[in-house]
PQR file of N, CA, C, O and H, with PARSE charges and radii, in Angstrom:
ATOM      1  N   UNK A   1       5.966  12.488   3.762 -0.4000 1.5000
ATOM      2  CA  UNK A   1       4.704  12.626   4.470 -0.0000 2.0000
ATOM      3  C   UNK A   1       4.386  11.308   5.158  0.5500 1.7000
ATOM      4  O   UNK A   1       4.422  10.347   4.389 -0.5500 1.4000
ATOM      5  N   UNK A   2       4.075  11.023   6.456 -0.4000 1.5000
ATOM      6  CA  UNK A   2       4.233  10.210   7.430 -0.0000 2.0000
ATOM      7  C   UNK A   2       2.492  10.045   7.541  0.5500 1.7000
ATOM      8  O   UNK A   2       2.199   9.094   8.264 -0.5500 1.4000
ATOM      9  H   UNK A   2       4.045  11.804   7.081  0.4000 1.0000
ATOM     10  N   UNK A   3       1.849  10.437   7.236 -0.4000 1.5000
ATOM     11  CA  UNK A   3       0.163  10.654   7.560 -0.0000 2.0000
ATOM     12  C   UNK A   3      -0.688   9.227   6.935  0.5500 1.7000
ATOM     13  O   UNK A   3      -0.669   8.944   5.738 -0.5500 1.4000
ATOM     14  H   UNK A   3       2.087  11.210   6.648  0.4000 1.0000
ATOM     15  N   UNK A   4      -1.133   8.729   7.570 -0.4000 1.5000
ATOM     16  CA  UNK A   4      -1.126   7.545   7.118 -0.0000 2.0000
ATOM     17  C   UNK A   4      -2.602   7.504   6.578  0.5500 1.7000
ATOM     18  O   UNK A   4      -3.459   8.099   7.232 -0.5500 1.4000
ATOM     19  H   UNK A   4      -1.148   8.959   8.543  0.4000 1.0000
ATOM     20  N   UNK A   5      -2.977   6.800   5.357 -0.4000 1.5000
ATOM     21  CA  UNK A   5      -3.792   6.896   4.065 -0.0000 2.0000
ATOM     22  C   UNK A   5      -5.030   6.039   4.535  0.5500 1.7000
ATOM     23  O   UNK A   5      -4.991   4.822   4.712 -0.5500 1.4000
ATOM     24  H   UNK A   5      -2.281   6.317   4.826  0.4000 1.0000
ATOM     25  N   UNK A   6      -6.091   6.814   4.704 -0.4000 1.5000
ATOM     26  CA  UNK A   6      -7.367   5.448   4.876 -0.0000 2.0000
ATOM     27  C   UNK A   6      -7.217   4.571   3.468  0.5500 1.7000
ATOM     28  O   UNK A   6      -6.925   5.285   2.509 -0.5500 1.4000
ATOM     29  H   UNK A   6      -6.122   7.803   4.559  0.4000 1.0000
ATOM     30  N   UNK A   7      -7.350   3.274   3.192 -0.4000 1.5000
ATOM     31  CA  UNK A   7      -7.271   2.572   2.210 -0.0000 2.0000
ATOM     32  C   UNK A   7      -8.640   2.393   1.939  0.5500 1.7000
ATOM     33  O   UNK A   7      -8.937   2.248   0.753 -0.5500 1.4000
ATOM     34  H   UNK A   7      -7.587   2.693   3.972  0.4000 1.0000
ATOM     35  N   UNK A   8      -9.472   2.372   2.717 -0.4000 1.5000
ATOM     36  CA  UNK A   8     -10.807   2.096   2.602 -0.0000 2.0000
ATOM     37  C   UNK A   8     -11.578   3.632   2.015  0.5500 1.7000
ATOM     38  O   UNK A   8     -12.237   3.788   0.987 -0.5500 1.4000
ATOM     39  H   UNK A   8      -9.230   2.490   3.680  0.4000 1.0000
ATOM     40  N   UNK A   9     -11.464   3.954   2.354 -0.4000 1.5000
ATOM     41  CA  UNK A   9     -11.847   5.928   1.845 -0.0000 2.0000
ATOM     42  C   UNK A   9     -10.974   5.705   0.059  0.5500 1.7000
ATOM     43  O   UNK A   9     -11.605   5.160  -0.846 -0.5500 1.4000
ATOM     44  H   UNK A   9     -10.929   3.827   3.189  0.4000 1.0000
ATOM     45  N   UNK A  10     -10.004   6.048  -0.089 -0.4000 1.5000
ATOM     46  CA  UNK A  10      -9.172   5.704  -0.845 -0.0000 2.0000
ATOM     47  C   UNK A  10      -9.525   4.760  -1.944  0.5500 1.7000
ATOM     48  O   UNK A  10      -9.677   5.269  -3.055 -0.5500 1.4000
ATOM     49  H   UNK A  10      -9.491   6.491   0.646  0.4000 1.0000
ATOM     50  N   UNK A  11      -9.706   3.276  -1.807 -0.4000 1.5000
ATOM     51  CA  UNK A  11     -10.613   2.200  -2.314 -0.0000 2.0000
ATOM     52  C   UNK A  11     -12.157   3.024  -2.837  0.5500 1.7000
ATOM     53  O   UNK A  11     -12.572   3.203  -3.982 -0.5500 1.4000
ATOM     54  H   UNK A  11      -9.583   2.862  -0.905  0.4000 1.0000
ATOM     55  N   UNK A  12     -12.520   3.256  -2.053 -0.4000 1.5000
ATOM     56  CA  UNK A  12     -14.377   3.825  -2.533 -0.0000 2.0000
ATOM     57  C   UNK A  12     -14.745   4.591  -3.321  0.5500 1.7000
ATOM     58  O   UNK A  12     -15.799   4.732  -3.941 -0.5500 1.4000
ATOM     59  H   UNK A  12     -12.183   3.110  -1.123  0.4000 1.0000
ATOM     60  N   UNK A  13     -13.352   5.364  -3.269 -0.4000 1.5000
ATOM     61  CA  UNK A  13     -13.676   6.580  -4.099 -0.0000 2.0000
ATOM     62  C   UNK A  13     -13.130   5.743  -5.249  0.5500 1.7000
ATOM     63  O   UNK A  13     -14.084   5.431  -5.961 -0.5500 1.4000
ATOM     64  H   UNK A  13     -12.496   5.249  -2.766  0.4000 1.0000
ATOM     65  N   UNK A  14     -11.866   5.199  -5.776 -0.4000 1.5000
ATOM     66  CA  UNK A  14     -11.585   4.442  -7.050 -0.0000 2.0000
ATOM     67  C   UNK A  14     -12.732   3.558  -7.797  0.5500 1.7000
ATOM     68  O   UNK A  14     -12.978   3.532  -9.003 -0.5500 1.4000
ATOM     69  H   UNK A  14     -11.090   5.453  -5.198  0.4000 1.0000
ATOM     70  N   UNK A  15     -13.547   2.634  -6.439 -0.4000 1.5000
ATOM     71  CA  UNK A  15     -14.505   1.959  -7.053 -0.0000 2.0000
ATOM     72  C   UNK A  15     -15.373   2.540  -7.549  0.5500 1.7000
ATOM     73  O   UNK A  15     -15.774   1.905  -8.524 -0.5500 1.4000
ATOM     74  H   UNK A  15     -13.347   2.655  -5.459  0.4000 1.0000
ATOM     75  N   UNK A  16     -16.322   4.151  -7.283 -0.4000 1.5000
ATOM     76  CA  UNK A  16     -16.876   4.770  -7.645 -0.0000 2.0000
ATOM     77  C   UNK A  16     -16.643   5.186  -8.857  0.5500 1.7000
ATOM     78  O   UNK A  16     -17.499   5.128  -9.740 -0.5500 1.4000
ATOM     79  H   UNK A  16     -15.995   4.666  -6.491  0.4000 1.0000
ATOM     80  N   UNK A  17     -15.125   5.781  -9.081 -0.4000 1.5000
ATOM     81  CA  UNK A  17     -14.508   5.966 -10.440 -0.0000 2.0000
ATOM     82  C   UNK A  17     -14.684   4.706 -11.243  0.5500 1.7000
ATOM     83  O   UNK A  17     -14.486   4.927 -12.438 -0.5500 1.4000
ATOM     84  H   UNK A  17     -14.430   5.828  -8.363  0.4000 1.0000
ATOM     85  N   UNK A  18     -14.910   3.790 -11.046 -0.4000 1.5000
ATOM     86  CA  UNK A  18     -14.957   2.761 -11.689 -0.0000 2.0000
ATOM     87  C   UNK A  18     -16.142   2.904 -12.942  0.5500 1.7000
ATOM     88  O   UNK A  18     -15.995   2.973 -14.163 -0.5500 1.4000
ATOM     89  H   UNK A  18     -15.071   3.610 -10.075  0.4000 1.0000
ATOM     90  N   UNK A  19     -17.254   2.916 -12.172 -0.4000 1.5000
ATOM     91  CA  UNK A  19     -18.530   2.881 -12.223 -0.0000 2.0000
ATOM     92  C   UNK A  19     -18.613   3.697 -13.324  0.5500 1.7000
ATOM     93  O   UNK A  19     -19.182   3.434 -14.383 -0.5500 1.4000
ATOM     94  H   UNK A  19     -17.373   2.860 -11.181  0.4000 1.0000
ATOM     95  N   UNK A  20     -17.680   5.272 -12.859 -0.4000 1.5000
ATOM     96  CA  UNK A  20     -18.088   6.558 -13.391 -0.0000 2.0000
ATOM     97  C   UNK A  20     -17.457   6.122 -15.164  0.5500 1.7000
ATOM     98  O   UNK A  20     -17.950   6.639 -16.167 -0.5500 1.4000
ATOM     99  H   UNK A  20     -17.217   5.485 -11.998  0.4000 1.0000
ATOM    100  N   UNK A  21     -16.502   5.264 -15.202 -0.4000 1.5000
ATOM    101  CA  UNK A  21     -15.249   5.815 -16.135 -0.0000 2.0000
ATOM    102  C   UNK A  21     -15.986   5.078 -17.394  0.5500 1.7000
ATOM    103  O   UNK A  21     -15.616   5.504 -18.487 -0.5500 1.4000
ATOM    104  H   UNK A  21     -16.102   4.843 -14.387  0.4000 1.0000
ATOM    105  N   UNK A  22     -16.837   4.181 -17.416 -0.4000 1.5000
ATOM    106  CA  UNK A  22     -17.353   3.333 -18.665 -0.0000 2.0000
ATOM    107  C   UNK A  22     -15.941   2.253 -18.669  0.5500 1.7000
ATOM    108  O   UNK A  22     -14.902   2.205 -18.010 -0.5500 1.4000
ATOM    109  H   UNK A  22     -17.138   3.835 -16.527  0.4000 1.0000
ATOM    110  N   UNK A  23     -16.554   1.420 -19.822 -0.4000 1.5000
ATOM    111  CA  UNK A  23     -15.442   0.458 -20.099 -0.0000 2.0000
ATOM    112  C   UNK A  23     -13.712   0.920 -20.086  0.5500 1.7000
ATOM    113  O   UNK A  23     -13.134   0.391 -19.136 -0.5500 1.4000
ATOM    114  H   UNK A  23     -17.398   1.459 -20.357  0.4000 1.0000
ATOM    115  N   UNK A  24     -13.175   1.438 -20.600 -0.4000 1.5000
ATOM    116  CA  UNK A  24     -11.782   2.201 -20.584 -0.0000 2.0000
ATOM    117  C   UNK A  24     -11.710   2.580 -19.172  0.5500 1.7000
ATOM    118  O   UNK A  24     -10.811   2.113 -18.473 -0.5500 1.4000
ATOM    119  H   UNK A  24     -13.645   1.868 -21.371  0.4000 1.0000
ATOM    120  N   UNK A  25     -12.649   3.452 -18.654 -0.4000 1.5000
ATOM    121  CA  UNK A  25     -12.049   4.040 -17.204 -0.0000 2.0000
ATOM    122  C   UNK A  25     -12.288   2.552 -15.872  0.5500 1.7000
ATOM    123  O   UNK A  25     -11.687   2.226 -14.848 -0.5500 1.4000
ATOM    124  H   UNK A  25     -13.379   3.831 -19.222  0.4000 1.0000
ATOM    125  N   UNK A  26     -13.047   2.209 -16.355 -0.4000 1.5000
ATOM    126  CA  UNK A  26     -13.464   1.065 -15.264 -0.0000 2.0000
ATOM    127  C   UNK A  26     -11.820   0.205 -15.041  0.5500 1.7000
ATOM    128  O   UNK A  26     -11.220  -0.131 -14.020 -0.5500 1.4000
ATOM    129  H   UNK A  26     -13.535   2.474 -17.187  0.4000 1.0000
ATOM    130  N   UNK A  27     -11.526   0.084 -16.348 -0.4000 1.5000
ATOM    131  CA  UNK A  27     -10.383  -0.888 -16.320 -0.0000 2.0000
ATOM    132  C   UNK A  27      -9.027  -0.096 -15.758  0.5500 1.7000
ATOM    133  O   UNK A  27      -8.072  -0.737 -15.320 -0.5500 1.4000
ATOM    134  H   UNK A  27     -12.014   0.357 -17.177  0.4000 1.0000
ATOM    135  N   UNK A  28      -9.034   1.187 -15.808 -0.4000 1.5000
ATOM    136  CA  UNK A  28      -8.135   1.873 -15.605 -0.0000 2.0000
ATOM    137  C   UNK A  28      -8.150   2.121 -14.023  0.5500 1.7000
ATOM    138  O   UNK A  28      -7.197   1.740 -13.344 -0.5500 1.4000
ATOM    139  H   UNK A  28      -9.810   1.708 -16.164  0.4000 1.0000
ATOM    140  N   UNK A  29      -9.208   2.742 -13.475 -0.4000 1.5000
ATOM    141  CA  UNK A  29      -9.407   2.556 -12.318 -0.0000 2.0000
ATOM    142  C   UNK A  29      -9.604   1.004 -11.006  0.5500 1.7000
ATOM    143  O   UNK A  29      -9.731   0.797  -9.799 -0.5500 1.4000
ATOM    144  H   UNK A  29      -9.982   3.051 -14.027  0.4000 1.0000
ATOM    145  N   UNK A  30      -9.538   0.493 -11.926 -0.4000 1.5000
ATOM    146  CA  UNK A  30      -9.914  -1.086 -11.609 -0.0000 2.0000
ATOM    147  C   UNK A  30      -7.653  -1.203 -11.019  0.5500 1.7000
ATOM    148  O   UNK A  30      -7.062  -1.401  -9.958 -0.5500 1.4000
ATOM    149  H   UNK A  30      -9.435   0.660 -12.906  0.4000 1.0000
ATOM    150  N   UNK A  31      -7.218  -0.934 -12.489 -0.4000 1.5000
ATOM    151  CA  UNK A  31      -5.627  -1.177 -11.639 -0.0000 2.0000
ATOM    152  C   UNK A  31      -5.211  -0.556 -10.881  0.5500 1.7000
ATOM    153  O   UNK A  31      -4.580  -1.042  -9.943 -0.5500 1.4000
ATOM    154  H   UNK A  31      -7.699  -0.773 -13.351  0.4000 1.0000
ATOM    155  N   UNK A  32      -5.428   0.816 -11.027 -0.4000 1.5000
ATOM    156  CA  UNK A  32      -5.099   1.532  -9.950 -0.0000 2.0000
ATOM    157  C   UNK A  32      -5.366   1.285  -8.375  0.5500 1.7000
ATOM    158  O   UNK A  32      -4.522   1.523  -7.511 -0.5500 1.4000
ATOM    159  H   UNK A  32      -5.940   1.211 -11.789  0.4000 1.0000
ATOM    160  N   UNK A  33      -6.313   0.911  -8.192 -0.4000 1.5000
ATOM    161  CA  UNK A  33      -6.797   0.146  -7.092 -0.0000 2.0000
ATOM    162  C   UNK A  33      -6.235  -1.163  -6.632  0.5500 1.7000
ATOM    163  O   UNK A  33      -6.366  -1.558  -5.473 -0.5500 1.4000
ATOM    164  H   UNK A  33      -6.998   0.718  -8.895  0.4000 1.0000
ATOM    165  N   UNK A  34      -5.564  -1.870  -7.628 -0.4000 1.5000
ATOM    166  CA  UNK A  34      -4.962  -3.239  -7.377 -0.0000 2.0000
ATOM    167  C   UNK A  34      -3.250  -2.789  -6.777  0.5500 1.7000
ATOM    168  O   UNK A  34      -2.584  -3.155  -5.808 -0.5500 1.4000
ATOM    169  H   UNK A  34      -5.458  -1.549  -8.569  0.4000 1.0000
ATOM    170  N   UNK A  35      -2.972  -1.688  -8.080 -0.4000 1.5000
ATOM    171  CA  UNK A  35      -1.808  -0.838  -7.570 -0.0000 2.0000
ATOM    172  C   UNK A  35      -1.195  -0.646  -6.119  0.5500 1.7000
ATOM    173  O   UNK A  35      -0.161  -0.965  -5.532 -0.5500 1.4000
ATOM    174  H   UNK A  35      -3.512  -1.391  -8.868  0.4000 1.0000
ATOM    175  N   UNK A  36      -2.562   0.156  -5.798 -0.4000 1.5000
ATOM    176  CA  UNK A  36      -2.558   0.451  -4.755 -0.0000 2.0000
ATOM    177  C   UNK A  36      -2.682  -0.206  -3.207  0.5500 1.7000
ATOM    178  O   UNK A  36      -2.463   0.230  -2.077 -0.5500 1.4000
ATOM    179  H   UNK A  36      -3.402   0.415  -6.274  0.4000 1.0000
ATOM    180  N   UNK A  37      -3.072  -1.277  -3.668 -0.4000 1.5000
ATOM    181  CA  UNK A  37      -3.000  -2.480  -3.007 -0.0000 2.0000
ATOM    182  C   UNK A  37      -2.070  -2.874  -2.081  0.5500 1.7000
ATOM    183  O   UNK A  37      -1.803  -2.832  -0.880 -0.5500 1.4000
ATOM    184  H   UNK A  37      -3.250  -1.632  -4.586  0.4000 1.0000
ATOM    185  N   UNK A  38      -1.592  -3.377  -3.411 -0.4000 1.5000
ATOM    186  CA  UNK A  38       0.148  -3.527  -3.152 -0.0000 2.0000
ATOM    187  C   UNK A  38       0.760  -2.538  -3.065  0.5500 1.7000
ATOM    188  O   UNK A  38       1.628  -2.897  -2.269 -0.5500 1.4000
ATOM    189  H   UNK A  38      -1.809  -3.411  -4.387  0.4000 1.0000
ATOM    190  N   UNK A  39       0.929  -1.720  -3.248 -0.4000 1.5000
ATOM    191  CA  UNK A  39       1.469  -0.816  -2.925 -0.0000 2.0000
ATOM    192  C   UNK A  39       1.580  -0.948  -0.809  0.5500 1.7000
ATOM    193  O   UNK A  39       2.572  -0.954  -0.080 -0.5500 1.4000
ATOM    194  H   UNK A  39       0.224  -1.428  -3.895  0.4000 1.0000
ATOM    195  N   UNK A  40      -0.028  -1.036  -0.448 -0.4000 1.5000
ATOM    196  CA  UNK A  40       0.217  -1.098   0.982 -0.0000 2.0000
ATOM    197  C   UNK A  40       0.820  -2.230   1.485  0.5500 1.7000
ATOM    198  O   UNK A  40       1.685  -2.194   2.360 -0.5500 1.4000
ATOM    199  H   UNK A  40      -0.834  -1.031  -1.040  0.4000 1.0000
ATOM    200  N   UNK A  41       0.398  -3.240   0.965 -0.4000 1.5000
ATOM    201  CA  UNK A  41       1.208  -4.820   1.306 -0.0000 2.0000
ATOM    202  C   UNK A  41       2.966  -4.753   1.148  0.5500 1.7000
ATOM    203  O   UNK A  41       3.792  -5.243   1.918 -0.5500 1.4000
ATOM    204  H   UNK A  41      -0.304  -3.270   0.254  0.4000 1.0000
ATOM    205  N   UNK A  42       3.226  -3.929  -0.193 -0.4000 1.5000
ATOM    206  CA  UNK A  42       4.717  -3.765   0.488 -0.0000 2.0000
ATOM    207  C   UNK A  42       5.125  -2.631   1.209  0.5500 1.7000
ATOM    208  O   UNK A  42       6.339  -2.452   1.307 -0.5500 1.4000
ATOM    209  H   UNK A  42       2.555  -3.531  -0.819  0.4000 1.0000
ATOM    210  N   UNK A  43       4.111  -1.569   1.901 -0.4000 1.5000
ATOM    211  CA  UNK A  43       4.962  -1.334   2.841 -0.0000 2.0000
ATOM    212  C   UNK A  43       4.902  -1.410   4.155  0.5500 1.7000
ATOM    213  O   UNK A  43       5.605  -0.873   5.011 -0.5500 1.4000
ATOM    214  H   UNK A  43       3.124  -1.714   1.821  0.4000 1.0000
ATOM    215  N   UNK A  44       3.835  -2.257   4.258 -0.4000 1.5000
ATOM    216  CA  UNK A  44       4.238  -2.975   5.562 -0.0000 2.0000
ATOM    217  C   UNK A  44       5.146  -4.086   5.678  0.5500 1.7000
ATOM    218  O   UNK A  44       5.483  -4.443   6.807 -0.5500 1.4000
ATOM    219  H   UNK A  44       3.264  -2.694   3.563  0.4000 1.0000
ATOM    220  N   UNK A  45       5.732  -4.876   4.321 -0.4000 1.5000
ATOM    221  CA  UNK A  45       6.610  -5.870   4.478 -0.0000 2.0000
ATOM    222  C   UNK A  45       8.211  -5.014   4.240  0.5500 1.7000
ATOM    223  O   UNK A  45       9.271  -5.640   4.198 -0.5500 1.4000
ATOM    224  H   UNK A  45       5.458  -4.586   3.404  0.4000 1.0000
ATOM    225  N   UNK A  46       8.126  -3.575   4.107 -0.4000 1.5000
ATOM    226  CA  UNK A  46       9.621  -3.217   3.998 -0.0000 2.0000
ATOM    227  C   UNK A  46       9.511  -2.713   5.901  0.5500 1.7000
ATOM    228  O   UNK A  46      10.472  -2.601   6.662 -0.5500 1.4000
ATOM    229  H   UNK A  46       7.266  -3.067   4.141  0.4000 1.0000
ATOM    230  N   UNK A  47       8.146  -2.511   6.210 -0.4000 1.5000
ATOM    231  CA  UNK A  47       8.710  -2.282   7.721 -0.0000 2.0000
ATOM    232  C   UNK A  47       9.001  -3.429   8.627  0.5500 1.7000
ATOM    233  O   UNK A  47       9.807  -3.633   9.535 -0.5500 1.4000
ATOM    234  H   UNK A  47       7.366  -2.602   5.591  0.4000 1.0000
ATOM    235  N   UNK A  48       8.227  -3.975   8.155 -0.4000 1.5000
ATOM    236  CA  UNK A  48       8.585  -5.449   8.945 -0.0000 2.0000
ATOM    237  C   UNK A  48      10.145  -5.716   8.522  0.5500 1.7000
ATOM    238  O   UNK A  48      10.600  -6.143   9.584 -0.5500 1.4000
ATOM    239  H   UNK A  48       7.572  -3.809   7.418  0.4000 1.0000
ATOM    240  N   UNK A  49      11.174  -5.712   7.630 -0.4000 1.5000
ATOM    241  CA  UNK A  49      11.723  -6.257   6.870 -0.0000 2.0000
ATOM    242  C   UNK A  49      12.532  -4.988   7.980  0.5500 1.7000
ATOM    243  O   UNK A  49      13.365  -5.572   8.672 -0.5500 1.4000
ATOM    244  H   UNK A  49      10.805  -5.366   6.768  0.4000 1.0000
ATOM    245  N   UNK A  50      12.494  -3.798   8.227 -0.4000 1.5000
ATOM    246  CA  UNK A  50      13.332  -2.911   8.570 -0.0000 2.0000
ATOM    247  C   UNK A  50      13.347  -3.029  10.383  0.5500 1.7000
ATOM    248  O   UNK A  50      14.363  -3.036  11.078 -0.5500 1.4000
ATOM    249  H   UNK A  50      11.817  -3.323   7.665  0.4000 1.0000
ATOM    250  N   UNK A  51      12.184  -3.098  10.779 -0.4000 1.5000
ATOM    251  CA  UNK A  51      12.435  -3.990  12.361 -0.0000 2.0000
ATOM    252  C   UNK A  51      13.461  -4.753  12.699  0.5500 1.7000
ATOM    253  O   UNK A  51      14.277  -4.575  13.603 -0.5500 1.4000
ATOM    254  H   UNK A  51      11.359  -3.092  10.214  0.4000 1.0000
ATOM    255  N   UNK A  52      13.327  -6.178  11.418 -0.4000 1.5000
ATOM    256  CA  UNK A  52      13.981  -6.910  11.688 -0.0000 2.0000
ATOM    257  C   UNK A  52      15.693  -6.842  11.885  0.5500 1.7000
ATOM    258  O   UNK A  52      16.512  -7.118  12.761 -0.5500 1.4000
ATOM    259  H   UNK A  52      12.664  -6.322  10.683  0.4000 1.0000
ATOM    260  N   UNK A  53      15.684  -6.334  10.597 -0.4000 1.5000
ATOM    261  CA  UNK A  53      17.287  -5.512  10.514 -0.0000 2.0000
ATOM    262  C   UNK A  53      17.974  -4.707  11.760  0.5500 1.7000
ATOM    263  O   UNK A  53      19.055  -4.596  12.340 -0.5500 1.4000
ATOM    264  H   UNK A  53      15.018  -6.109   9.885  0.4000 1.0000
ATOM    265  N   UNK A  54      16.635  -4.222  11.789 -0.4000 1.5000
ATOM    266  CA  UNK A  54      17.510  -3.045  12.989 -0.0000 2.0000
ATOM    267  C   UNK A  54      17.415  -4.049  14.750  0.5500 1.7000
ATOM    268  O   UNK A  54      18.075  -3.803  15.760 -0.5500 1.4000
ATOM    269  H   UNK A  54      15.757  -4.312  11.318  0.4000 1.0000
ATOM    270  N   UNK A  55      16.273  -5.251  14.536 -0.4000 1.5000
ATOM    271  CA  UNK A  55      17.347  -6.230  16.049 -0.0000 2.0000
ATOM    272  C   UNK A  55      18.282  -6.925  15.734  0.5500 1.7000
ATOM    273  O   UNK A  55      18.871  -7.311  16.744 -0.5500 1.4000
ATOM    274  H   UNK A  55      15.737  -5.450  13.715  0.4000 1.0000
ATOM    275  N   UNK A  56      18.743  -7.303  14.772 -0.4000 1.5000
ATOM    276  CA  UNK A  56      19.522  -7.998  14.173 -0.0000 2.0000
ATOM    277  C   UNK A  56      20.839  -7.135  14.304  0.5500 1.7000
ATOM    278  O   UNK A  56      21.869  -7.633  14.760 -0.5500 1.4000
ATOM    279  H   UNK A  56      18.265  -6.990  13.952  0.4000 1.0000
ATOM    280  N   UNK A  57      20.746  -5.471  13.775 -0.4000 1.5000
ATOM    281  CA  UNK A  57      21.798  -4.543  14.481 -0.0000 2.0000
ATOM    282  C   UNK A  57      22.214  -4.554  15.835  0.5500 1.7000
ATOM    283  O   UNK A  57      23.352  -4.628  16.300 -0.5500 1.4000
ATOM    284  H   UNK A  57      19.910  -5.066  13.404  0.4000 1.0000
ATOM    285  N   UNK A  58      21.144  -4.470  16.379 -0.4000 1.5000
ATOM    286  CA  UNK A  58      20.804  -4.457  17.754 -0.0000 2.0000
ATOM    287  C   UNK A  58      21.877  -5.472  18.586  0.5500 1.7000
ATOM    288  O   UNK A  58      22.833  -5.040  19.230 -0.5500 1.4000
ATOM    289  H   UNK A  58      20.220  -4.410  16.001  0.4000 1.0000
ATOM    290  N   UNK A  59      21.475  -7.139  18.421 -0.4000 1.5000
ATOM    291  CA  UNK A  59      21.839  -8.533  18.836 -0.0000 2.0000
ATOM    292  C   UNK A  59      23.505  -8.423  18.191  0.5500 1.7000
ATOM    293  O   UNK A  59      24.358  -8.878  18.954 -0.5500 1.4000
ATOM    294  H   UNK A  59      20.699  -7.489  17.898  0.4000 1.0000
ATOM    295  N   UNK A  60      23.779  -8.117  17.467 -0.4000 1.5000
ATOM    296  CA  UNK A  60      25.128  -7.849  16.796 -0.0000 2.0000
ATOM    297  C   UNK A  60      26.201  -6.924  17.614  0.5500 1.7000
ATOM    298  O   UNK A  60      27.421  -7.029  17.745 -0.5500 1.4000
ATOM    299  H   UNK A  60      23.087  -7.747  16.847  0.4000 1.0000
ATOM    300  N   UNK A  61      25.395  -6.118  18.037 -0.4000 1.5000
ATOM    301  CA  UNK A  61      26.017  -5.015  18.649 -0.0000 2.0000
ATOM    302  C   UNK A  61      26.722  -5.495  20.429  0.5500 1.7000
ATOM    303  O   UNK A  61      27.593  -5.027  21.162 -0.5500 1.4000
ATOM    304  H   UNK A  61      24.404  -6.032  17.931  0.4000 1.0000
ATOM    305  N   UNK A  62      25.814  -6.586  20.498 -0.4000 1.5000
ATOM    306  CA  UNK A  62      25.675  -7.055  22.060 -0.0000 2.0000
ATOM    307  C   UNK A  62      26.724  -8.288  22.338  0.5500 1.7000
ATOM    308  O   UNK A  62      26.985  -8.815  23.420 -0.5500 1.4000
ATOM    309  H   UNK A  62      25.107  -6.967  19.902  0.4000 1.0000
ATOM    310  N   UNK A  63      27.277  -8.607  20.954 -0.4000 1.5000
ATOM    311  CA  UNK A  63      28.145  -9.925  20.265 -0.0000 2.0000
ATOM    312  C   UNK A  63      29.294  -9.468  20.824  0.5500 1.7000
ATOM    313  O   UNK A  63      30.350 -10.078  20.650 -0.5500 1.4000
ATOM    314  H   UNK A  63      27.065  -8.179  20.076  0.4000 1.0000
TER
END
C-alpha cells in the first residue's frame, strides 16, 4: 500500500490514547508513537538511500 499516512492525524489520535489509557496505557501508547516515529524517519532515509543507488547505477552504466 503506497497511500501515504498523515503522521499528524496518526500522532493525535495516539496522544489522545494516551490520556485515555491511565498509567500502563499512557506508557504504551507513548512508544508506539515514538515507534512510529521512526518508523517514518527510516523511510525516508531507505528512499533517500535508494535514489542514491539507483544514480550511482545510473553513472556506472555511462562508465
Amino acid at each position: 500500500m503506497n497511500t501515504p499516512v498523515n503522521l499528524e492525524i496518526a500522532l493525535a489520535k495516539l496522544h489522545q490514547l494516551q490520556y485515555e489509557g491511565g498509567d500502563l496505557g499512557a506508557k504504551y501508547w507513548y512508544e508506539i508513537s515514538c515507534l512510529l516515529k521512526e518508523a517514518s524517519l527510516y523511510k525516508v532515509r531507505a528512499l533517500a538511500a535508494e535514489a542514491k543507488l539507483a544514480e550511482i547505477e545510473r553513472v556506472m552504466r555511462m562508465a
